[in-house]
C-alpha positions in Angstrom: -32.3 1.6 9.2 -31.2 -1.9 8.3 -29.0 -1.5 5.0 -28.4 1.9 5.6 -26.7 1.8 9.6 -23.9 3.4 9.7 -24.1 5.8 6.9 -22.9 9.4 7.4 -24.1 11.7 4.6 -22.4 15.0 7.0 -19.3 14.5 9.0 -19.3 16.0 12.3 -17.9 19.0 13.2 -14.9 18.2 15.0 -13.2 21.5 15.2 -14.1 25.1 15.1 -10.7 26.5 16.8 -9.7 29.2 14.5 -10.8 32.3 13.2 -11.4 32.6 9.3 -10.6 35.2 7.4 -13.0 35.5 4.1 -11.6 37.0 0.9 -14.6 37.2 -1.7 -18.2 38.5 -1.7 -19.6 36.6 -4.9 -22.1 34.3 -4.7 -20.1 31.1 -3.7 -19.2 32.9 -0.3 -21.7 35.7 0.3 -24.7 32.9 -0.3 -22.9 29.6 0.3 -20.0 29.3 2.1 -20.8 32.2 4.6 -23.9 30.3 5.2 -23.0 27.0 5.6 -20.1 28.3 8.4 -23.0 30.0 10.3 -24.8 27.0 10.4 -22.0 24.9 11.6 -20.7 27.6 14.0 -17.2 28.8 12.9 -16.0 31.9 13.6 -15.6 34.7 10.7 -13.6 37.1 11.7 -12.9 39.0 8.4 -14.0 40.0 5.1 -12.4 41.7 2.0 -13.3 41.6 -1.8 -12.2 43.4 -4.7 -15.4 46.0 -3.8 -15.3 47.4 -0.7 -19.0 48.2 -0.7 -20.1 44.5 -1.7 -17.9 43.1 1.1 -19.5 45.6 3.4 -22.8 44.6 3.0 -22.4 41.0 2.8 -20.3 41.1 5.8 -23.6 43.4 7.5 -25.5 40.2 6.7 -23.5 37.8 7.9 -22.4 40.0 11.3 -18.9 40.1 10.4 -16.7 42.4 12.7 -14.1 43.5 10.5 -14.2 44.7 6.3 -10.7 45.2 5.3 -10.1 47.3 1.9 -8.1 45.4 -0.1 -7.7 41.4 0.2 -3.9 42.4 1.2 -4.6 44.1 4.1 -7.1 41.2 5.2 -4.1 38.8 4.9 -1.7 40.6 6.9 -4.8 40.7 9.9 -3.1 38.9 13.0 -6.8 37.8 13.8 -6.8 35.2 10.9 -5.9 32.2 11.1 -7.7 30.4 8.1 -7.4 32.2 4.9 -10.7 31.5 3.3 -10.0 32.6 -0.8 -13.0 32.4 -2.9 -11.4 34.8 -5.7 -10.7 33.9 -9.5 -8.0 31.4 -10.5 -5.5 33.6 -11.6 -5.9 35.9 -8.7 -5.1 33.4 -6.4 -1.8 32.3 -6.8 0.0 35.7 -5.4 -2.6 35.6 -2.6 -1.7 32.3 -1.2 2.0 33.2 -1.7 1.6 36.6 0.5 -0.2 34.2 3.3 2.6 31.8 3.3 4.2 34.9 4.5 2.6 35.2 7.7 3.5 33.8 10.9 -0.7 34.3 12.2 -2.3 32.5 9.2 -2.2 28.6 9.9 -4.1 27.4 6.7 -5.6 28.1 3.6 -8.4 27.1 1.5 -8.4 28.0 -1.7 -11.3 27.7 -4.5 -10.1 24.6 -7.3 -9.0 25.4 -9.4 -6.2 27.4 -7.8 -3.9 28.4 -10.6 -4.5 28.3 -14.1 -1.9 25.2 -15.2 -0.5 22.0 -13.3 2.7 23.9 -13.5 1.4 26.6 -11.5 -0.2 24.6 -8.5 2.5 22.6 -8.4 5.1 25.6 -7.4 2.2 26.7 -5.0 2.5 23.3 -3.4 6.3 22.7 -2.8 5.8 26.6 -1.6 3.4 26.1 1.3 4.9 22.7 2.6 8.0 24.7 2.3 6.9 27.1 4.7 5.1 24.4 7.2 1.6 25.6 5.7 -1.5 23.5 5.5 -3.5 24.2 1.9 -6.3 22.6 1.2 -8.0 22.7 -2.2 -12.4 23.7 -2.4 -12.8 20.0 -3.7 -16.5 20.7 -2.2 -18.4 17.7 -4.8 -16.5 15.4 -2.2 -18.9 16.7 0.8 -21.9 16.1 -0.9 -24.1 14.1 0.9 -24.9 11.5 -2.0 -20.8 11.4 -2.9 -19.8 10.7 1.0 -22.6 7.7 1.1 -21.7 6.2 -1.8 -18.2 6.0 -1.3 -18.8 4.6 2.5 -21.0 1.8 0.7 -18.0 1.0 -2.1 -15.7 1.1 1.4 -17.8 -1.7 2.8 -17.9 -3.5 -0.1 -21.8 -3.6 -1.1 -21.0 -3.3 -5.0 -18.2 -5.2 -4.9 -15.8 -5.1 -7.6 -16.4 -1.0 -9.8 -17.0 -1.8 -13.3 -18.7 1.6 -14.5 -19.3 4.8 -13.6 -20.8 7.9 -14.9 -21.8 11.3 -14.1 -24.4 13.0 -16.1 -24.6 16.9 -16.1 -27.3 18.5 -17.9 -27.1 22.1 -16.1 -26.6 25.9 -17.4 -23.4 27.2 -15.2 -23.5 31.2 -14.5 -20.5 31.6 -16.1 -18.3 34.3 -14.2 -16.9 37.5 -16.6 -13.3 37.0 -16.0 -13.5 33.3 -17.9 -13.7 34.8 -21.0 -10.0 35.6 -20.6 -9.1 31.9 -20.1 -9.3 30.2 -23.4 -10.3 27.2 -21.0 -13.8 27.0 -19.9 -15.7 23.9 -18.9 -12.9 21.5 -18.3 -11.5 23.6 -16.1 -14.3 25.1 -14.5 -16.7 22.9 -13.9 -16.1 19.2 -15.2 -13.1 19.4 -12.1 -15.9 18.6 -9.5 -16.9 15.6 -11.6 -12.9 14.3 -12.4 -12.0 15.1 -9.1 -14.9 13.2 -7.3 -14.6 10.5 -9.5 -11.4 10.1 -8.3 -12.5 10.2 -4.6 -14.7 7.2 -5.7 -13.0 5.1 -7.6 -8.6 5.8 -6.9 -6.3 7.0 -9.7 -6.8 7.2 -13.4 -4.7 5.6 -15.9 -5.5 7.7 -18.6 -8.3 9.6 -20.1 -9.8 10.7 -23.8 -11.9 14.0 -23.8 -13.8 15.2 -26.9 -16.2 18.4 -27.0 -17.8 21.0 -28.5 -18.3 24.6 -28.2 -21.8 25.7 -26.4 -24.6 27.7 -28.3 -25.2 30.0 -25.6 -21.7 31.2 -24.6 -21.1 34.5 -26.0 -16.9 34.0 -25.7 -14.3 32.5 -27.6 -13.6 28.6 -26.0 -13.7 25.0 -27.4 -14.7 23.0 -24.2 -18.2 24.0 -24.1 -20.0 20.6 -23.8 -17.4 18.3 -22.7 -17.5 14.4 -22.3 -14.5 12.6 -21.1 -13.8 8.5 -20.8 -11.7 8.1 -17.6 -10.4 4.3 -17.2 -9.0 3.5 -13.5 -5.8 1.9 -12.1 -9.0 -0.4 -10.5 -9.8 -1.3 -13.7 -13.0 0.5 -13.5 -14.5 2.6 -16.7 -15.7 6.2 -16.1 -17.8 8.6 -18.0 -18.4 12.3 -16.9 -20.9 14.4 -19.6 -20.6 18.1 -18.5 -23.8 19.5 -20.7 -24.3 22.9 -20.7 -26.0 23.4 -23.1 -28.8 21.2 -22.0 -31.3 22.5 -24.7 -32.9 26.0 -25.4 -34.1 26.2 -21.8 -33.1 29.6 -21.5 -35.2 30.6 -24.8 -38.5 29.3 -23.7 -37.9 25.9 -24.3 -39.0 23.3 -21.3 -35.8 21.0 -20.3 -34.6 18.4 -17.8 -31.7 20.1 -15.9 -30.3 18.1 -13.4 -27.2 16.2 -12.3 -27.1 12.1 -12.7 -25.0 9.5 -11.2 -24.9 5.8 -11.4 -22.0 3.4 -10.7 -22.2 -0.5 -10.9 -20.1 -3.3 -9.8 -19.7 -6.7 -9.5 -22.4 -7.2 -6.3 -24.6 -4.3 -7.0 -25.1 -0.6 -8.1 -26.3 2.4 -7.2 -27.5 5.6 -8.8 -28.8 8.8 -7.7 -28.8 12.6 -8.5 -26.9 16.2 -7.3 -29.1 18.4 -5.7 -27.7 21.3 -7.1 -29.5 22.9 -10.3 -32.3 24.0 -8.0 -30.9 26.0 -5.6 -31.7 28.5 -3.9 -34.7 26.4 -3.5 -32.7 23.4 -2.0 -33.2 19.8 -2.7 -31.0 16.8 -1.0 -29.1 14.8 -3.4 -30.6 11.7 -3.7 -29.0 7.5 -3.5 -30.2 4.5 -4.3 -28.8 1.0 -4.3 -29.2 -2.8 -4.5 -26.6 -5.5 -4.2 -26.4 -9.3 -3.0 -26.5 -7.7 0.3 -29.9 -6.2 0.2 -31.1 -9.3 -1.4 -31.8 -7.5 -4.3 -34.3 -5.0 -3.6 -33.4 -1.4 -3.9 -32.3 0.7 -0.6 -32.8 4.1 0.1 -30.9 5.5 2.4 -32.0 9.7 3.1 -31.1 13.1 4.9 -32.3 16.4 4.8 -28.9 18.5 4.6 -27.8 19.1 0.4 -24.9 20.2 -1.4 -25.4 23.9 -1.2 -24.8 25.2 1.4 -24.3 22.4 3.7 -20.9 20.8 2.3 -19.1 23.6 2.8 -19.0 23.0 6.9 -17.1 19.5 5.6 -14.8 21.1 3.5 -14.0 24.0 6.4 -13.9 21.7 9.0 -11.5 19.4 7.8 -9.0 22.0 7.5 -9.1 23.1 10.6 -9.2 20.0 12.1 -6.0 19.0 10.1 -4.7 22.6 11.3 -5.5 21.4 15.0 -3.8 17.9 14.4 -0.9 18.8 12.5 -2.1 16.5 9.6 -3.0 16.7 6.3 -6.0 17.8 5.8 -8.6 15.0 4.0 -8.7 17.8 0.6 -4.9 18.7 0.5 -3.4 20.3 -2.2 -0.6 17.7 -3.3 -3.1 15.2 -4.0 -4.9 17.9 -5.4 -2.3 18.1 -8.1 -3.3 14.8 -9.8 -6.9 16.1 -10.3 -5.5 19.1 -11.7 -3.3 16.5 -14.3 -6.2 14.9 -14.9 -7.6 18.3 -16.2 -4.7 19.0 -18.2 -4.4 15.2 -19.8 -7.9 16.0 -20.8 -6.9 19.4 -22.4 -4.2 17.5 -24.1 -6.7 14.9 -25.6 -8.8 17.3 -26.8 -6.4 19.3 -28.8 -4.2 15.6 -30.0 -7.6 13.8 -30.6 -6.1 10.7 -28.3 -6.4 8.9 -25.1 -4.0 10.5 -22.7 -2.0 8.5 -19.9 -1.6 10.5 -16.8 1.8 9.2 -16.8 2.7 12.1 -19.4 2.1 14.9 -16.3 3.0 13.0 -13.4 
């Protein structure tokens, strides 16, 4: 492999002790998560959703024992020990709380964003370490295979020194019903896989300036439709993250380019590649790419045949149940979790004030 020798895309499987209970039957569980668990071999033992026949058949398809009726009664199962939540934000919150009151459940895993302000997840926080609970945050972006490469090449040092970064979506989300309700849309929806990974990459933000604009195509009331945001770095590194979705009239006929760019460069090198997410179901590995002094220049292209949906999601399970086995915190916990969530809101903030925000305002 020369260049590329010792590059994990996938982290193993280290652990697959405890017995998950599921609450959701959307698409993110029923055709992702669900999946990806299968694959990896952990053990669902439970299912509940807001409709009891929608849990019951997705829990036929995926041969799960047990349908409880109400998300409540799921909780309170002595058989669960991970508390799998794919539910909306503002559902969450008393969910998590009713697990923390459960000797049987050991850990959580809750969908990002799990409550609707940093206030909110910050009370959720000081509640679970209160009661000795691991929670863990869906940060899933991080377990793509492209995300967990590049950062193991910025580890070794084969860019050197970050100078620039940016992410470049050009995608049409399936916006869920309930977000209408929000008054926050894409910042908070979907541009938190790109601030949150960005800060996997490249360490903590000083501060950030956001503008937007609404989005033709969304029917609701919202002002972050098409977002772009200027993140600078503690590092000294420069960030950019375009969350487009709008992306032309491709859903009126028109052809488009939908996809999901990334390219950072630094002092030795660069690299770029793409998400392999805007095609799914049909499933195409995200893709990397990179020169530096160290490849003598040419370009290296390390590969793998695993992608972002559904095969991430075994990284983002296992980890918490490893951490649950070790009595650690896990590698996507929910108090550093918290400063992605500020970032959100310092972007919310510089939107509406028309100014760079310092993260020092939230934290």
């Amino acid at each position: 492999m020369g260049e590329t020798t010792g590059l994990l895309p996938d982290p193993p499987i280290r652990c697959r002790d405890f017995g998950i209970g599921a609450i959701g039957a959307g698409f993110i569980m029923a055709d992702v998560q669900l999946d990806a668990y299968r694959r990896a071999g952990f053990t669902v033992r439970a299912l509940a959703s807001r409709t009891g026949e929608r849990a019951a058949e997705v829990a036929r398809r995926w041969d799960i024992p047990t349908v409880h009726a109400t998300p409540e009664e799921l909780i309170e199962d002595e058989q669960v020990e991970i508390l799998d939540i794919a539910y909306p934000p503002h559902l969450q919150p008393d969910l998590i709380r009713r697990a923390l009151r459960q000797p049987h459940i050991k850990g959580i895993l809750a969908q990002k964003p799990f409550a609707l302000s940093l206030a909110d997840a910050q009370a959720l926080v000081e509640e679970a370490e209160a009661a000795g609970k691991t929670l863990s945050i869906n940060q899933n972006m991080r377990y793509d295979q492209s995300m967990r490469v590049l950062r193991q090449l910025i580890d070794r040092g084969e860019l050197g020194e970050i100078v620039t970064a940016t992410i470049d979506m050009r995608a049409v989300p399936h916006w869920q019903p309930f977000l209408a309700d929000y008054g926050r849309l894409t910042l908070l929806n979907m541009s938190i896989h790109h601030l949150d990974v960005l800060r996997f990459l490249l360490g903590e933000p000083v501060d950030v300036y956001t503008a937007a604009r609404t989005d033709p195509r969304t029917p609701f009331a919202h002002t972050d439709g098409v977002v772009v945001s200027t993140i600078r770095f503690e590092s000294g590194a420069l960030a950019v993250s375009l969350d487009d979705v709008w992306t032309g009239p491709v859903d009126q006929g028109v052809d488009s380019d939908t996809g999901i760019r990334w390219r950072v460069e630094g002092t030795d090198g660069l690299a770029q590649g793409t998400i392999g997410w805007p095609d799914y179901p049909d499933g195409s590995p995200s893709t990397l790419r990179y020169s530096s002094k160290n490849t003598g220049g040419s370009w290296v292209e390390p590969t793998w045949s695993t992608c972002w949906f559904p095969d991430a999601f075994a990284g983002v399970m296992e980890q918490l149940q490893y951490a649950v086995a070790r009595g650690e915190r896990p590698a996507l916990d929910a108090r550093d979790n918290l400063r992605t969530m500020a970032l959100v809101e310092a972007a919310y903030r510089s939107l509406a004030e028309h100014r760079a925000v310092p993260l020092a305002e939230f934290l």
